[in-house]
DRENKOL-296715 format. One record per residue (C-alpha): residue number from 1; residue in one letter; chain; y, x, z. Coordinates in Angstrom, 2 decimals, m for minus. Example, Ala and Ser with C-alpha at 12.3 -4.5 7.8 and 13.67 -1.06 7.14 Angstrom:
1 a A m4.50 12.30 7.80;
2 s A m1.06 13.67 7.14;
This chain:
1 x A 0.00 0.00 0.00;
2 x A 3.31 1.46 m0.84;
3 x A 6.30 2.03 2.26;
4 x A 8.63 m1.03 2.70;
5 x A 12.11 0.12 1.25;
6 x A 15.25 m0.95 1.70;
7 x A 16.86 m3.62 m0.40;
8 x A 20.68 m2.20 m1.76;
9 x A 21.16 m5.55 m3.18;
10 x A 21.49 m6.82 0.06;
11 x A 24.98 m4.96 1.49;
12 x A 28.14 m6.76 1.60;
13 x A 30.57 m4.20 m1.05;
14 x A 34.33 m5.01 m0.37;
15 x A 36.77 m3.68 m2.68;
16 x A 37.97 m0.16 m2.74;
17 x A 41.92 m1.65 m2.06;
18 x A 41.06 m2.82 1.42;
19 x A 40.17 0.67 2.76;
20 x A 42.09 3.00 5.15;
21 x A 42.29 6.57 3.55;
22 x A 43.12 9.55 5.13;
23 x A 44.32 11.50 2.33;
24 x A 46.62 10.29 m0.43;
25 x A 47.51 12.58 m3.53;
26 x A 50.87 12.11 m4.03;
27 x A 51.19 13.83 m0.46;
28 x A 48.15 16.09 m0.71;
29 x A 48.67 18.12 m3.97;
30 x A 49.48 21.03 m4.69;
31 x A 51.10 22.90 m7.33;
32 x A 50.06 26.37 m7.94;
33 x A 53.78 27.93 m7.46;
34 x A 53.47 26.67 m3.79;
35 x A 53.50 29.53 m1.56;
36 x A 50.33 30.49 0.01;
37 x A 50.32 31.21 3.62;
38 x A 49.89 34.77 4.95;
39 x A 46.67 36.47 4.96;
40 x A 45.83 40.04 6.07;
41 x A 46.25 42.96 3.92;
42 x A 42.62 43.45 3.85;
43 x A 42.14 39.77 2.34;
44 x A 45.16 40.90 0.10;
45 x A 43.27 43.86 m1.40;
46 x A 40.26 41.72 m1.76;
47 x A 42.05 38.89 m4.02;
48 x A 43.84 41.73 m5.86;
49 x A 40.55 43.10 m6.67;
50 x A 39.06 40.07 m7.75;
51 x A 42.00 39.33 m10.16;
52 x A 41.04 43.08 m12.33;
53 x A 37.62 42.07 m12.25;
54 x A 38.48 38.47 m13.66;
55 x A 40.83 40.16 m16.22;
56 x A 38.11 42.89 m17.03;
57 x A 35.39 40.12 m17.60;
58 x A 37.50 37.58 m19.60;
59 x A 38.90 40.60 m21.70;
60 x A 35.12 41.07 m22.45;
61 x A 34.22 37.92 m23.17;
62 x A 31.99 37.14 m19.55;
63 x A 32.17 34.33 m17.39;
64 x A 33.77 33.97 m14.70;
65 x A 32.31 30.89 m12.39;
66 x A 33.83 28.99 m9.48;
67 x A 31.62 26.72 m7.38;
68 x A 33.50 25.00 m4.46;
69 x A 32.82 22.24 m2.30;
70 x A 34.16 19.19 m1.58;
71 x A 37.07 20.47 0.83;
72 x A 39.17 22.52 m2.25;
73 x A 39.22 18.83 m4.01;
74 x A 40.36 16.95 m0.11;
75 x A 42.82 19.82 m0.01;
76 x A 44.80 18.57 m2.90;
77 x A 43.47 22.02 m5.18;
78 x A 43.13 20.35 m8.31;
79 x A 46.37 21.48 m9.94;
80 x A 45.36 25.02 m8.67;
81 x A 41.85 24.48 m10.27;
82 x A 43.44 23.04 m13.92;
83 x A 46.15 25.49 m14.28;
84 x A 42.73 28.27 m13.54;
85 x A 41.67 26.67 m16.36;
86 x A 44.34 26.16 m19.04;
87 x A 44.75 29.74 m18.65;
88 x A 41.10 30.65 m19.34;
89 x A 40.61 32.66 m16.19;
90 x A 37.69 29.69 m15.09;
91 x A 34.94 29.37 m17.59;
92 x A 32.44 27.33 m15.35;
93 x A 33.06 24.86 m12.40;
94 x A 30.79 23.78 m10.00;
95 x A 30.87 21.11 m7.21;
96 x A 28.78 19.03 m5.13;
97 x A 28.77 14.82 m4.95;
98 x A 31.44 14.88 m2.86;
99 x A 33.58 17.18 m4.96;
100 x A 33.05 14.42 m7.63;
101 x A 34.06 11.72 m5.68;
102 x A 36.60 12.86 m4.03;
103 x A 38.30 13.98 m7.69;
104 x A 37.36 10.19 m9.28;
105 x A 38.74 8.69 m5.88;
106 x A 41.97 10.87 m6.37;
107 x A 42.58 9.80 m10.37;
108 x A 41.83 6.35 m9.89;
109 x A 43.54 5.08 m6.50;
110 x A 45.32 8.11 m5.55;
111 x A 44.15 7.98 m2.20;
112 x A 40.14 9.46 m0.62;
113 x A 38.21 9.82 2.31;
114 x A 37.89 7.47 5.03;
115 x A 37.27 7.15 8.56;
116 x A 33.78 8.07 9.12;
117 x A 32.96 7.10 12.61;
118 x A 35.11 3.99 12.75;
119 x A 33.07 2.64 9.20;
120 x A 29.71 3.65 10.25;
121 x A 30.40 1.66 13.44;
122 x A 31.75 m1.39 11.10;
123 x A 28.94 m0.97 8.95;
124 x A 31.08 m0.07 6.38;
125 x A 31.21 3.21 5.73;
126 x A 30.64 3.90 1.81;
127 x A 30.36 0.41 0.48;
128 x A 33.08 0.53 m1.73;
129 x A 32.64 m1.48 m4.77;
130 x A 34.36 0.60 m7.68;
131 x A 33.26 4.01 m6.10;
132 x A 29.60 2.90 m5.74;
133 x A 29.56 0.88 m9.22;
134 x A 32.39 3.03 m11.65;
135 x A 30.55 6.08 m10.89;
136 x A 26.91 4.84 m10.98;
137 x A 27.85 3.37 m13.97;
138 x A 29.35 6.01 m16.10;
139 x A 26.07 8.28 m14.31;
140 x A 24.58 5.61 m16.11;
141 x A 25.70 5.71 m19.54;
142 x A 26.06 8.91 m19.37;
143 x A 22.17 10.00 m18.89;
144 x A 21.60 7.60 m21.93;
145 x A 24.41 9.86 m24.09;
146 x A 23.26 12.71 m23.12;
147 x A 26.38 13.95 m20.60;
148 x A 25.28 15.90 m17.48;
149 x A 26.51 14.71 m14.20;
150 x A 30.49 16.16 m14.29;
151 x A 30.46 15.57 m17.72;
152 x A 29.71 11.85 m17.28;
153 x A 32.50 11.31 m14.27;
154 x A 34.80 13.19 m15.93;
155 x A 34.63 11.31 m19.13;
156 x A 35.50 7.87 m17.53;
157 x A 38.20 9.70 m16.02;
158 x A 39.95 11.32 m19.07;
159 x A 39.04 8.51 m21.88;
160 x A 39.87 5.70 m18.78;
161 x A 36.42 3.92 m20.68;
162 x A 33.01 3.70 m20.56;
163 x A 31.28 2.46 m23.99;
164 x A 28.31 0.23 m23.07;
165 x A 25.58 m0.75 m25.71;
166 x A 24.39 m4.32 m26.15;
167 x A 20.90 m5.06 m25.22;
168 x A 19.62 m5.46 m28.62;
169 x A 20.61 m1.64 m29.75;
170 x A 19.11 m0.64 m26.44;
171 x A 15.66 m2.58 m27.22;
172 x A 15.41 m0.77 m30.55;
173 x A 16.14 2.82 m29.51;
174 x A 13.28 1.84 m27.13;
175 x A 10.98 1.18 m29.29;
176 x A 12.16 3.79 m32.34;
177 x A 12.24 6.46 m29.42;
178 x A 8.97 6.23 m27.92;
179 x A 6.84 7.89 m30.20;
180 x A 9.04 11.27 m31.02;
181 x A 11.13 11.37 m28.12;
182 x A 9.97 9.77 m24.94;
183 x A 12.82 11.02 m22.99;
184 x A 15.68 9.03 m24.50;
185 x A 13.61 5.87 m25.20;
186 x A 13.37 6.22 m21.22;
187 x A 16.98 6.96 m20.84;
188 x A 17.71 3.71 m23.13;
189 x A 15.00 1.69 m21.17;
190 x A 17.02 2.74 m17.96;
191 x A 20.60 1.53 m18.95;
192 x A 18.99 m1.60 m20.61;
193 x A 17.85 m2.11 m16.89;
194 x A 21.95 m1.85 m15.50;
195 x A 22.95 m3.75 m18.58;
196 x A 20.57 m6.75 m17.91;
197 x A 20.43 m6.70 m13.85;
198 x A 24.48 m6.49 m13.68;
199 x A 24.87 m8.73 m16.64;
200 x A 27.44 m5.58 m18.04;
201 x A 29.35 m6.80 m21.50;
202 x A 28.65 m4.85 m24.52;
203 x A 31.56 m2.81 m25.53;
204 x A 34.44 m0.58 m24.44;
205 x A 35.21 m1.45 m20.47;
206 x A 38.62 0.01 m19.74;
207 x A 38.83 2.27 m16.43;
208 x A 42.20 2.92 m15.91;
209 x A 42.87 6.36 m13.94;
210 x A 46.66 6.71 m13.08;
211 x A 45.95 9.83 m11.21;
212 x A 43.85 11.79 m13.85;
213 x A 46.39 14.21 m14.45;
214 x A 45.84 16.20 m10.97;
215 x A 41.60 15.85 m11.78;
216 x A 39.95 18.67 m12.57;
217 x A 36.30 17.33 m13.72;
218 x A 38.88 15.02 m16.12;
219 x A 40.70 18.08 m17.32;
220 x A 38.03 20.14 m17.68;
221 x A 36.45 17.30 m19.86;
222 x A 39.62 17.69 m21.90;
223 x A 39.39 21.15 m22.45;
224 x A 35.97 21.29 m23.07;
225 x A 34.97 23.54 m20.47;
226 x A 31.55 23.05 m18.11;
227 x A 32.31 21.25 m14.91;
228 x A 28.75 20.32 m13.58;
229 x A 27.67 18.15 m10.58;
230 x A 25.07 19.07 m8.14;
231 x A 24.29 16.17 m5.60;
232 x A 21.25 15.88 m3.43;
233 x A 19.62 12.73 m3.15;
234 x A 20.85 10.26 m0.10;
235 x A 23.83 12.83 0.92;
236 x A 26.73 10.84 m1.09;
237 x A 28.17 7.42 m0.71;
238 x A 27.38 5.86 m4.03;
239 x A 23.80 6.48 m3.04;
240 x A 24.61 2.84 m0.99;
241 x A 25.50 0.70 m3.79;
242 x A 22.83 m1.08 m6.36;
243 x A 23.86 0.47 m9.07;
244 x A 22.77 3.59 m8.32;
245 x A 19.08 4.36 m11.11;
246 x A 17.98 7.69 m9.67;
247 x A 16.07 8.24 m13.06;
248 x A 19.57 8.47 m14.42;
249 x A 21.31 10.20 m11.79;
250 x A 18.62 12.77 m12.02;
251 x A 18.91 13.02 m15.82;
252 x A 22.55 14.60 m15.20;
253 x A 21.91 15.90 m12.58;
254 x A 19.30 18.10 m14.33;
255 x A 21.63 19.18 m17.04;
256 x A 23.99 20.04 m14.86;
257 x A 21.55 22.49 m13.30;
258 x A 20.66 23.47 m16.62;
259 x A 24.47 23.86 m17.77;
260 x A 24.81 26.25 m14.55;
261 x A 22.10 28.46 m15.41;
262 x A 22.92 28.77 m18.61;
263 x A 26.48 30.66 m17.85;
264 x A 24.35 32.68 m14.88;
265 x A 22.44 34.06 m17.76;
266 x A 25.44 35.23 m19.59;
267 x A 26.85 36.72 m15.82;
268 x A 26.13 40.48 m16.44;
269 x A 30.05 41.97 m16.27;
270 x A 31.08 38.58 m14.67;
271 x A 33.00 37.28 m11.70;
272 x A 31.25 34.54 m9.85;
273 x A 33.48 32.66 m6.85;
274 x A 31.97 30.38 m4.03;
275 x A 34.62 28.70 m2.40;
276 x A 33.81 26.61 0.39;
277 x A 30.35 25.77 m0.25;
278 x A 27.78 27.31 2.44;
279 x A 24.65 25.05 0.58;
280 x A 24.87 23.69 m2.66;
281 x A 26.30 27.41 m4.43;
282 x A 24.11 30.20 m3.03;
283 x A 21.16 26.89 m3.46;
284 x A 21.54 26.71 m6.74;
285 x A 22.80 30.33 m8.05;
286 x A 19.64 32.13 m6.48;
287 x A 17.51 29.66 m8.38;
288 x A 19.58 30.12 m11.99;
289 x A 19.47 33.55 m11.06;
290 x A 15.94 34.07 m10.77;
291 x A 15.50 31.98 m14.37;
292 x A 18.15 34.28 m16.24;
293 x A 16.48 37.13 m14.39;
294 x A 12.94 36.58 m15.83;
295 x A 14.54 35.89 m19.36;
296 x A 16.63 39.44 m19.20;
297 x A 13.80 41.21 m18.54;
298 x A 11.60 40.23 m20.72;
299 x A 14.08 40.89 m23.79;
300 x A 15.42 44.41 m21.84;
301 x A 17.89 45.30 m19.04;
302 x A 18.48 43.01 m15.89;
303 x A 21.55 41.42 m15.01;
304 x A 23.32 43.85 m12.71;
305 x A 27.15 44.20 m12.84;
306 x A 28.26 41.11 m11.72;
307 x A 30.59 40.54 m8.94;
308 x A 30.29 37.86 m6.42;
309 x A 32.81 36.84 m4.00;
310 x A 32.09 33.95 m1.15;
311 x A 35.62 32.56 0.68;
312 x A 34.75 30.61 3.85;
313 x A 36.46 29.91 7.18;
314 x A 33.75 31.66 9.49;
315 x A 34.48 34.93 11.04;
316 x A 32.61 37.65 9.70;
317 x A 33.58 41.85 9.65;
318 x A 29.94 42.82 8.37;
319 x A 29.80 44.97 5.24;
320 x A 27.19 43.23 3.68;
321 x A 27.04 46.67 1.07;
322 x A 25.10 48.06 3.54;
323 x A 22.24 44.88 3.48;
324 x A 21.58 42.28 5.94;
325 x A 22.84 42.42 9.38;
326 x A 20.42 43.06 12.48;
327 x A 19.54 39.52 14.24;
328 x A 21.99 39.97 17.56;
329 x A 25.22 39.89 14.85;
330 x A 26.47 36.48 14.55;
331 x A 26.99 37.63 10.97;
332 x A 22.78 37.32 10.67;
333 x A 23.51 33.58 10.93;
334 x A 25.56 32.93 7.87;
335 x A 23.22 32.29 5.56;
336 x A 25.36 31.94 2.46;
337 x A 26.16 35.37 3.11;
338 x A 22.64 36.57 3.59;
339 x A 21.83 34.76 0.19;
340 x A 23.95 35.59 m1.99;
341 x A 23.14 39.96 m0.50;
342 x A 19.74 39.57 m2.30;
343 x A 21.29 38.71 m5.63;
344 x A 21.76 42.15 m6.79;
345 x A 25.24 43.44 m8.41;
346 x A 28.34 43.83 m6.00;
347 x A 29.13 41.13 m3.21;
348 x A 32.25 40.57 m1.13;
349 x A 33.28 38.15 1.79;
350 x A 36.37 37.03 2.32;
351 x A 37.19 34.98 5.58;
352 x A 40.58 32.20 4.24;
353 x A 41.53 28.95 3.96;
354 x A 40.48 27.89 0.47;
355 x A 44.26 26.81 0.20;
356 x A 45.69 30.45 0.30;
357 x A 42.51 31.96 m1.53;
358 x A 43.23 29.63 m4.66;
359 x A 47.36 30.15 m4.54;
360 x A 46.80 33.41 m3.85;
361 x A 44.13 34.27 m6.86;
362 x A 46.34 32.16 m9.31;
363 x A 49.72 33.63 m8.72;
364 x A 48.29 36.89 m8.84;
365 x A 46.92 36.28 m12.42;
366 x A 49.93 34.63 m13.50;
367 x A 52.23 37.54 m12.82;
368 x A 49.88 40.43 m14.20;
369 x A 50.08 42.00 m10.66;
């Protein structure tokens, strides 16, 4: 007998309007002339350094990859992020669920994040309507067209649409599908399900977004340039709502991954950044490491010369050149750090607020200095 599960269909969604938010845009943003605040001249040196190494590598043609988390997005760092961007220092971003939502809350209300403890309490907390259904949906579509998980959000944020096929095209690509490629006759018989369950008219459905400028999966959309998604199951809010199809979800979400280890592969001479993110970056780049790895050595040299900074809050004055810390060091304990040690090439930590990290790096690259 399969486990009882829990019925989605069943909680009360209220509309996004009617919730408190801590953070609102407008007030939170900011632009990447803003003066950062001080840091030490040893976190100085650092950023300096990892401005020549961005120049080298883009002058070369290597990537240079930033994955945050969902704090750099809270802390109003999406201008920071675009202008990055625009300028071609960022080839790659990378964020988790949150990061998403946070940056499609942002474009389309302006406002993001709510009281935790006070919604749990009202049973409330994360059954928001458009967050649960907008994003779901486009998650949606998107598996069916082929998008990967930042690709999909930031789609819907930048066209302000999502295109929805009528049931009858979905029935044929079904059927035409099944034999040659399984995969998308799946992908089709998933939508087909959202389409028919949620009684979704065929055609263009207008999402307006009156915040997109300041969203960085939407810009990066615009410029063409890979910002992938890497949720875990259960962790995010639009996990609550109905419309959530993990076969789709998964679909981008596996591209995504995909996406990612495809620019690790080309990292050899490249910068890689992890801002923020103490799970989901050194998760996922030891993993896409350990693919490209296998790959370069079985067509010649191994990726070596890249350069890997981690920015995070927690104190930390280990020089992790000479290897892992003994086990009475506090620095033992932070495991991002110990991670991303074992993955070869040159590694730095720098203890800042992601705020004065960001201003910091981009100022510095602006001016040439």
């Amino acid at each position: 007998m399969p486990y009882p599960i829990f019925n989605r269909f069943n909680v009360a969604m209220q509309p996004l309007s009617s919730r408190e938010n801590k953070f609102d845009i407008q007030n939170k943003r900011i632009p990447p002339d803003r003066a950062p605040g001080r840091l030490t001249d040893k976190a100085n040196q650092t950023i300096s350094d990892v401005a020549q190494r961005m120049r080298k590598a883009r002058a070369t043609g290597k990537p240079v990859l930033c994955a945050f988390g969902a704090h750099t997005i809270k802390n109003g760092l999406g201008p920071v992020l675009i202008q990055l961007l625009r300028d071609g220092w960022i080839t790659h971003l990378a964020t988790n669920g949150a990061g998403i939502i946070h940056d499609w809350e942002f474009s389309f209300q302006g406002k993001s994040c709510e009281d935790v403890q006070k919604m749990v309490q009202q049973g409330r907390f994360g059954n928001w309507e458009e967050t649960g259904f907008l994003i779901n949906l486009a998650l949606n579509v998107g598996a069916y067209e082929g998008k990967g998980y930042g690709e999909s959000v930031g789609a819907m944020i930048h066209t302000e649409r999502i295109e929805i096929p009528d049931e009858r095209t979905l029935e044929n690509e079904i059927r035409d599908s099944l034999a040659n490629h399984p995969e998308q006759s799946a992908a089709a018989a998933d939508l087909l399900w959202a389409v028919r369950r949620f009684e979704l008219e065929p055609g263009r459905r207008a999402i307006t977004h009156p915040w997109k400028k300041d969203s960085a999966q939407g810009q990066a959309y615009a410029l063409g340039i890979p910002f992938t998604g890497h949720p875990m199951f259960g962790h995010d809010i639009i996990y609550n709502h109905p419309m959530n199809h993990g076969a789709s979800l998964g679909r981008c979400a596996e591209r995504d991954f995909l996406t990612f280890a495809e620019s690790v592969r080309r990292l050899d001479g490249g910068v890689y950044l992890s801002v923020g993110s103490a799970i989901m970056s050194p998760m996922i780049f030891e993993k896409s490491l350990s693919m490209a790895q296998n790959i370069a050595l079985q067509k010649g040299p191994p990726i070596k010369n890249h350069f890997i900074l981690v920015v995070d809050l927690a104190q930390s004055d280990w020089d992790w050149s000479l290897g892992e810390p003994p086990e009475d060091n506090p620095a033992y304990y932070l495991r991002y750090n110990k991670t991303f040690s074992r993955m070869g090439g040159t590694m730095k930590y720098l203890q800042a607020d992601n705020r004065d990290f960001l201003l910091t790096l981009v100022q510095l690259l602006g001016d040439g200095a």
